[in-house]
C-alpha positions as CSV (number, residue, x, y, z in Angstrom):
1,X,79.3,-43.1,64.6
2,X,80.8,-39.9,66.1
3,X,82.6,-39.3,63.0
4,X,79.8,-39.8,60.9
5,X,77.5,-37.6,63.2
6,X,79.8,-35.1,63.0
7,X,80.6,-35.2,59.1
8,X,76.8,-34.9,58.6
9,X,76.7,-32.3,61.0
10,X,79.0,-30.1,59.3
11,X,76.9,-30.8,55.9
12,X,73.9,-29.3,57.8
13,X,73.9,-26.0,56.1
14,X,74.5,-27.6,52.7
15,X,71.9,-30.2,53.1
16,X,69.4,-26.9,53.9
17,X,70.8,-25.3,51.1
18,X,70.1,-28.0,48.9
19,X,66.6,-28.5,50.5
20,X,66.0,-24.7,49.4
21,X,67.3,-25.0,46.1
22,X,65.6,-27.9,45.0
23,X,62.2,-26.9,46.6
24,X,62.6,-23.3,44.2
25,X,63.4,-25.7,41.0
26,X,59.7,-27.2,41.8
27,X,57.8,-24.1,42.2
28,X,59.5,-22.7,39.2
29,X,59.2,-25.9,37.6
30,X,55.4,-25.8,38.3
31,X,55.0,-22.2,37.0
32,X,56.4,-23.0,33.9
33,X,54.0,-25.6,33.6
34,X,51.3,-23.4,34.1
35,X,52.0,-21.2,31.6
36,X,52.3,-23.6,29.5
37,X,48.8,-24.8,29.9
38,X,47.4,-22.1,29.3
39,X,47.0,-21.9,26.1
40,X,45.4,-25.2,26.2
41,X,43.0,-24.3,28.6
42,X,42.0,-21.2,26.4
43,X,41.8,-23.6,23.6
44,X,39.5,-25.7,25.7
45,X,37.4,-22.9,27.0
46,X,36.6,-21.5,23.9
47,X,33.2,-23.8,22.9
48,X,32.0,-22.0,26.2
49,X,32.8,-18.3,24.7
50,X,31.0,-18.8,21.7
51,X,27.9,-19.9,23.7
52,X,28.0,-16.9,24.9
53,X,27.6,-15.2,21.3
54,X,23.9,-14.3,20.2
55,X,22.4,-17.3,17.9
56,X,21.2,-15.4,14.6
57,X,17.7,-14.2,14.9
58,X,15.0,-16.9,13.2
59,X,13.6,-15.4,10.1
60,X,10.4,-13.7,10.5
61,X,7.5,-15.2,8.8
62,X,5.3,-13.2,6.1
63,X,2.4,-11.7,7.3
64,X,-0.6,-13.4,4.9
65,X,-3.0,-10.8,3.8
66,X,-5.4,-9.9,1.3
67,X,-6.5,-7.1,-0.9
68,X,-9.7,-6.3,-3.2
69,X,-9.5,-3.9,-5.9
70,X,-12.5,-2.3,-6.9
71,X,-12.5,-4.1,-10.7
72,X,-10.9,-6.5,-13.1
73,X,-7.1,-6.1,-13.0
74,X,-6.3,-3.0,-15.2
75,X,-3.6,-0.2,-15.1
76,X,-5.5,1.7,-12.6
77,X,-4.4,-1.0,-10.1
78,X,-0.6,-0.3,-11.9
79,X,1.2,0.6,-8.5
80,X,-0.9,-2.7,-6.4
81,X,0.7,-5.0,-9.0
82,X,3.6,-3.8,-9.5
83,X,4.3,-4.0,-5.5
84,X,3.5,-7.3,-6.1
85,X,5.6,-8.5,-9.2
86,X,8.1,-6.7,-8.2
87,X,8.4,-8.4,-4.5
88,X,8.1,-5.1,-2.9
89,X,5.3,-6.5,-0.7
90,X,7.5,-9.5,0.0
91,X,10.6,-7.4,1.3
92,X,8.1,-5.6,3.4
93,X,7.2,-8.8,5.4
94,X,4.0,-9.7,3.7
95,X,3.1,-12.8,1.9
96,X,0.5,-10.7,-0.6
97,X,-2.6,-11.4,-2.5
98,X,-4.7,-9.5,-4.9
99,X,-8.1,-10.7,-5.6
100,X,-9.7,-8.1,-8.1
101,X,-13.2,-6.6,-7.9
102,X,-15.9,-6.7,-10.3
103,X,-20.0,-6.4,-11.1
104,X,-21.8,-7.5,-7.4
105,X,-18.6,-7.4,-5.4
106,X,-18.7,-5.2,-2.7
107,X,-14.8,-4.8,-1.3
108,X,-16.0,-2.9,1.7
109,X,-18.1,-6.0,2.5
110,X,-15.5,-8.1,2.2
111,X,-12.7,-6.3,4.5
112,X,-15.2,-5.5,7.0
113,X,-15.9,-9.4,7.4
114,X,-11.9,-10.1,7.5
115,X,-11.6,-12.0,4.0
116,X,-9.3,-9.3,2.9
117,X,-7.5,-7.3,5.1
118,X,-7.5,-4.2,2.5
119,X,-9.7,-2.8,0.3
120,X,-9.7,0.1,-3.2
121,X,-12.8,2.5,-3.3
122,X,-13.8,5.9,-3.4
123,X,-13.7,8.1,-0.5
124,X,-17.4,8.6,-0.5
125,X,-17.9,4.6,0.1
126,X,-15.5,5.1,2.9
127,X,-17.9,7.9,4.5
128,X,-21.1,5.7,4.0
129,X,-19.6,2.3,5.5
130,X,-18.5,4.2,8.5
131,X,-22.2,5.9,8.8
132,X,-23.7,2.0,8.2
133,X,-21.3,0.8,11.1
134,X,-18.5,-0.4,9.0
135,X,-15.5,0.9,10.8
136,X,-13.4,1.4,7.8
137,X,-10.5,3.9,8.2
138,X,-8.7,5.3,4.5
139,X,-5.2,5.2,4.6
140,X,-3.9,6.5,1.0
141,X,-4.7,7.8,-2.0
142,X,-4.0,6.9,-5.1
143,X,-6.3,9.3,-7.1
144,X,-5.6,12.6,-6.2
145,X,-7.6,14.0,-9.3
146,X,-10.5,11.5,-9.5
147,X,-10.9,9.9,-13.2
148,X,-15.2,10.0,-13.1
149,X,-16.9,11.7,-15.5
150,X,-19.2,12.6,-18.3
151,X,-18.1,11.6,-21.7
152,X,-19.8,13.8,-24.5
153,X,-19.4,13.8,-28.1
154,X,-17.1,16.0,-29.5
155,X,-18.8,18.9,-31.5
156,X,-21.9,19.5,-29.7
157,X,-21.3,22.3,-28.0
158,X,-21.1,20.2,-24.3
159,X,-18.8,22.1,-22.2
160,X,-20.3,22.2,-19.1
161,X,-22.4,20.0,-16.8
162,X,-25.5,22.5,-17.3
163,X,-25.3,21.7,-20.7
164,X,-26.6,18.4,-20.5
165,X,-30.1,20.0,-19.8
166,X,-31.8,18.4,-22.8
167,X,-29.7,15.2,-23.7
168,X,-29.5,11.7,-22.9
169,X,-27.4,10.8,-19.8
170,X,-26.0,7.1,-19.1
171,X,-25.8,7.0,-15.7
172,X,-25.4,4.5,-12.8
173,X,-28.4,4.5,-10.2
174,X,-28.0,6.7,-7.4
175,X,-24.5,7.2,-7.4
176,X,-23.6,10.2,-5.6
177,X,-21.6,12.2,-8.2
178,X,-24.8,12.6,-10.4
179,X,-26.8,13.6,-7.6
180,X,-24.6,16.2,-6.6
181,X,-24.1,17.1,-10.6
182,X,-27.7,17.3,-10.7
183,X,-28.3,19.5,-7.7
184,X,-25.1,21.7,-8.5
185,X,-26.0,22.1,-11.9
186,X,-30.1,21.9,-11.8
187,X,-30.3,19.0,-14.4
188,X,-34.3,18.7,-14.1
189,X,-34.5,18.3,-18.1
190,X,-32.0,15.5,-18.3
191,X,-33.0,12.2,-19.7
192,X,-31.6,10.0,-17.2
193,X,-31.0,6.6,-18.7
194,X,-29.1,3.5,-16.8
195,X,-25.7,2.5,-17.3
196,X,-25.0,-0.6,-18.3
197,X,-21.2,-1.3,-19.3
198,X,-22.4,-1.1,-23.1
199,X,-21.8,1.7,-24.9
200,X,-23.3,1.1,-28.2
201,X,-26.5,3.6,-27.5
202,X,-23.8,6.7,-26.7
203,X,-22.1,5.6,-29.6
204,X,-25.1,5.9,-31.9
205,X,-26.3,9.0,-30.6
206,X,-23.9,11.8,-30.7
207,X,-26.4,14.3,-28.9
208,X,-26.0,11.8,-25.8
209,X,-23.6,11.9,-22.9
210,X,-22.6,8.6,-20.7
211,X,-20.2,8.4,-17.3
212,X,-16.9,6.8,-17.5
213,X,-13.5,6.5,-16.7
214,X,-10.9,9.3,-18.4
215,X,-8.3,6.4,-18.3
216,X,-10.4,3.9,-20.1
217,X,-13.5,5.0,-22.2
218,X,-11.7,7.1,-24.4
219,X,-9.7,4.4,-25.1
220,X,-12.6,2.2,-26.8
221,X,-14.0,5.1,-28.6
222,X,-10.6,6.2,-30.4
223,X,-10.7,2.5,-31.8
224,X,-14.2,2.7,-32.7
225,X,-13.2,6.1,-34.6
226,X,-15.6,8.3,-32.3
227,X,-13.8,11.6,-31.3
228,X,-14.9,12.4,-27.3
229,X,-14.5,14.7,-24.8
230,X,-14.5,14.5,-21.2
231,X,-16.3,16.5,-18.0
232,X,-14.4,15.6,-15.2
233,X,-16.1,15.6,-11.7
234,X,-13.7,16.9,-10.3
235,X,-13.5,20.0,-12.7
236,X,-17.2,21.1,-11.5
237,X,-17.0,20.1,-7.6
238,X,-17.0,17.2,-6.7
239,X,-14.1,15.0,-6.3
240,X,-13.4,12.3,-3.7
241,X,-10.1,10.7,-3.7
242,X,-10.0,7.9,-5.8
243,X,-9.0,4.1,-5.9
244,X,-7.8,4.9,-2.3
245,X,-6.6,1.8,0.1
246,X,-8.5,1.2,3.5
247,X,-8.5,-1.1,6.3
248,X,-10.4,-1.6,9.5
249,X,-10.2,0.1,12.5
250,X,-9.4,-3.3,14.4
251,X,-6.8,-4.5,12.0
252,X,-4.9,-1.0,11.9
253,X,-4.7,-1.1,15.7
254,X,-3.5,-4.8,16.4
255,X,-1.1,-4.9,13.0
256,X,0.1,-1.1,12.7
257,X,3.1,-2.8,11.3
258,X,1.5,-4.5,8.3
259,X,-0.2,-1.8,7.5
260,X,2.8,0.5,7.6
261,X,4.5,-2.3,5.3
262,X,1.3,-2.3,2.8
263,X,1.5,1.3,2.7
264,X,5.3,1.6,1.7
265,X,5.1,-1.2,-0.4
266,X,2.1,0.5,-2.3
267,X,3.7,3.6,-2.6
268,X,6.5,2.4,-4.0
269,X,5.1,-0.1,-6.3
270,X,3.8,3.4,-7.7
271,X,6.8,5.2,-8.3
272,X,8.3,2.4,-10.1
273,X,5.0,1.8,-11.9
274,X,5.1,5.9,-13.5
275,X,8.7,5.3,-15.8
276,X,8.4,1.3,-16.1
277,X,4.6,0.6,-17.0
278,X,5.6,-1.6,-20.5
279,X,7.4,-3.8,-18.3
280,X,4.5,-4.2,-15.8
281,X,1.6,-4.1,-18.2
282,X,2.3,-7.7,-19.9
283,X,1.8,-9.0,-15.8
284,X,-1.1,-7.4,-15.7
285,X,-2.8,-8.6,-18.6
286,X,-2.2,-11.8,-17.8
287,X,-4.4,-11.3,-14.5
288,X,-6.8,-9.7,-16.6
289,X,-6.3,-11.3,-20.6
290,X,-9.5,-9.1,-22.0
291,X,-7.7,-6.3,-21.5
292,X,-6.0,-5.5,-24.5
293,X,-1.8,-4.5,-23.7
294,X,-1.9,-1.2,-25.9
295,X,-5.0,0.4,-23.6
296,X,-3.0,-0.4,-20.4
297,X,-0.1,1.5,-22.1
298,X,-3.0,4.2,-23.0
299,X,-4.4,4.4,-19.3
300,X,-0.8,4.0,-17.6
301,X,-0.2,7.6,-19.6
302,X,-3.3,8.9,-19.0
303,X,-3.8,8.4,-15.2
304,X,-0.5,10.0,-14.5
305,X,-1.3,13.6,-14.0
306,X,-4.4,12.1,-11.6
307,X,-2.1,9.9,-9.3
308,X,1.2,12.2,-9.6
309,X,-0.4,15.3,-10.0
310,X,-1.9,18.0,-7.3
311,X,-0.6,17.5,-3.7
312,X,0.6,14.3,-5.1
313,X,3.4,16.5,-6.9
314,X,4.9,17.9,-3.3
315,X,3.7,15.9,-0.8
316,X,3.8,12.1,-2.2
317,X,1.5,9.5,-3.6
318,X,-0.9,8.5,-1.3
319,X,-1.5,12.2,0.3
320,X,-4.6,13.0,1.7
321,X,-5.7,16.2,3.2
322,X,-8.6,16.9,6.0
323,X,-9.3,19.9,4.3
324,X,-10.7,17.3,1.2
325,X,-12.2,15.1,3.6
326,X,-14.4,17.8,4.9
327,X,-15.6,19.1,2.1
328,X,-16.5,15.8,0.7
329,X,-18.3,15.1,4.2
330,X,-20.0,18.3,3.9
331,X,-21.2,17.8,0.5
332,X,-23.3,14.1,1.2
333,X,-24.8,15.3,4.3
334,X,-25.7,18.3,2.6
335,X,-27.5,15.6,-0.5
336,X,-28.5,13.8,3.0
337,X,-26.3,10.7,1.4
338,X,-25.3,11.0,4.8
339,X,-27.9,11.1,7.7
340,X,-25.0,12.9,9.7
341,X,-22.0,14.4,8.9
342,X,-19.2,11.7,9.8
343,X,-15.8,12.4,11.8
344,X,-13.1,12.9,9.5
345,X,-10.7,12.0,12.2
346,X,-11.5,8.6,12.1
347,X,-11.9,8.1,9.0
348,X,-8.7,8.7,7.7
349,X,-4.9,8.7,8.9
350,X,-1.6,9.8,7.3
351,X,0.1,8.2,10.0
352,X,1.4,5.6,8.0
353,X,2.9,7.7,5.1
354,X,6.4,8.1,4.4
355,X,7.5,11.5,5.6
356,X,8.8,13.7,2.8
C-alpha cells in the first residue's frame, strides 16, 4: 500500500497535467462545435429576418367617378375620351365614366347633387351656379378661344355683329352672348327668331344669320353645298372659356387627389388627342353613331387653334387666367345676368395644373 501510495504520489503532477490537458481538449472541443452551428443557426433564423422585411403595399383601389359633358359625344369632348380609351384616367387611380349631355340636361345640376363628380360648361354657367348657391369651382379650360358664334351667308356683306341690324337671327332664349351682342352692338332692328337645332330656315334664306358651333355647323353646310362664314364671339368681346371642367367645392377639398388625377389625365388625353384624332375618332363614334367619322376628323382640325391656341400655346391646356375671369364677371353684372359681381377667387383654381 506504501508502494502504491507512493507510486501514485509521484504521478501527481502528471495526473494534474493530464486533468489540464484533457479539460482544454473539451473547451476547444466545444468551440469547435460552436462554430460549427452556426451556420445552422443562421440558417434557422432566417424565416425571422424576412419578417422583418416590409410586405408589398396592397394595391390601391380606383377611385369611381363620374363626368357629364355638355352634349352627345363628339370631337369637342376629343381629349375626355381619349383619357379614357387610352387608360390615362385608369393609370391616374380612377375607375372613369363619361355620361354625355344633351337637350334638358343640366350638368351643373347633376354635379351639384353628387351624380357626377365633374362637369363641361361655359365659364358663364360657372359664375351663375355660384350666384344661385351652387358651389361650383372651374378647374381647366379646354377652350381657350370659345367656338360660339353667328354663322352668316357668305356674300352678303355680314362682317360685323352691327351688321345684323335688319336680318333674321336664330338664336337661343336668353343666352348671355346675344345679350351682350345686342347691347355691345345696339341690335334693336334684329329679327330675333328661336333656335331650334334645325337649320333648314338659315339655309333657305341667305339674308339670315343663325348661332352655332365653328367646329360643327360649317361642317353640315359644306355638305349641303352652302358656303358660310363665321362671327366669332370671341372676335367682338365676349368670350368665356369654353367646354371647361369643374367640380364642387366639397369634393375638391375632401379628394384633392382625384381631382389632381382628373386634371392630369385630362390634359393629357388632350395632347395625345391633337396628332392621333383618326385613331380616337372611330371610339368616339361609337359613343355617339349619328355622328358621321369624316365631321369628327373636320372638328378635331378645326378646334385646334381654340384649345392649343392663345395662352394655351405657352402656358398649357387647361390655362386659365384671373384677368379673363374678371372681365367675364364684369361683363354679366354689368347685363345684371348677375345680381352681384361674383369672387373670382373661388370660382376658379389653377392649383391643380401641371407646372410648365
Amino acid at each position: 500500500m506504501r508502494i502504491a501510495s507512493s507510486f501514485w504520489g509521484n504521478f501527481r503532477p502528471i495526473r494534474t497535467t493530464l486533468a489540464l490537458l484533457l479539460t482544454a481538449g473539451s473547451l476547444l472541443s466545444g468551440c469547435g462545435s460552436s462554430a460549427e452551428t452556426k451556420p445552422a443557426a443562421t440558417t434557422d433564423s432566417k424565416p425571422a429576418a424576412s419578417s422583418t422585411t416590409p410586405a408589398p403595399a396592397p394595391e390601391k383601389k380606383p377611385i369611381a367617378v363620374t363626368q357629364v359633358t355638355n352634349w352627345f359625344a363628339q370631337a369637342e369632348h376629343g381629349g375626355n375620351y381619349t383619357a379614357q380609351i387610352k387608360g390615362f384616367y385608369k393609370d391616374a387611380g380612377l375607375d372613369m365614366t363619361i355620361t354625355s349631355g344633351g337637350p334638358g340636361i343640366s350638368a351643373t345640376q347633376i354635379v351639384a347633387s353628387g351624380k357626377a363628380q365633374f362637369g363641361m360648361g361655359q365659364a358663364d354657367e360657372v359664375l351663375f351656379a355660384r350666384e344661385n348657391g351652387i358651389p361650383l369651382v372651374a378647374i381647366m379650360a379646354v377652350f381657350q378661344k370659345n367656338p360660339q358664334g353667328i354663322m352668316v351667308h357668305k356674300g352678303q356683306n355680314l362682317k360685323s355683329m352691327s351688321d345684323l341690324n335688319g336680318h333674321k337671327v336664330y338664336v337661343g332664349s336668353g343666352v348671355a352672348y346675344w345679350e351682350y351682342m345686342k347691347k355691345a352692338f345696339k341690335l334693336d332692328k334684329v329679327e330675333e327668331l328661336k333656335y331650334t337645332g334645325q337649320l333648314a330656315n338659315f339655309v333657305a334664306d341667305k339674308t339670315s344669320a343663325s348661332q352655332s358651333y365653328i367646329t360643327s355647323e360649317p361642317f353640315s353646310m359644306k355638305e349641303q353645298g352652302v358656303e358660310v362664314d363665321v362671327l366669332l364671339n370671341a372676335d367682338f368681346g365676349y368670350n368665356p372659356y369654353g367646354n371647361l371642367m369643374y367640380t364642387t367645392e366639397s369634393f375638391l377639398k375632401e379628394n384633392p387627389q382625384a381631382v389632381k388625377a382628373f386634371v392630369e389625365a385630362t390634359i393629357k388625353g388632350w395632347n395625345y388627342y391633337k396628332d392621333n384624332y383618326k385613331e380616337i375618332n372611330p371610339a368616339i363614334k361609337e359613343k355617339n353613331p349619328d355622328m358621321p367619322l369624316d365631321k369628327l376628323d373636320y372638328s378635331a382640325v378645326a378646334l385646334q387653334p381654340l384649345v392649343f391656341g392663345d395662352d394655351a400655346a405657352t402656358k398649357g391646356v387647361g390655362y386659365m387666367s384671373k384677368d379673363r375671369w374678371e372681365t367675364l364677371n364684369k361683363q354679366l353684372y354689368d347685363l345684371r345676368l348677375l345680381k352681384a359681381p361674383q369672387d373670382v377667387s373661388k370660382v376658379f383654381t389653377q392649383e391643380f395644373l401641371p407646372k410648365k
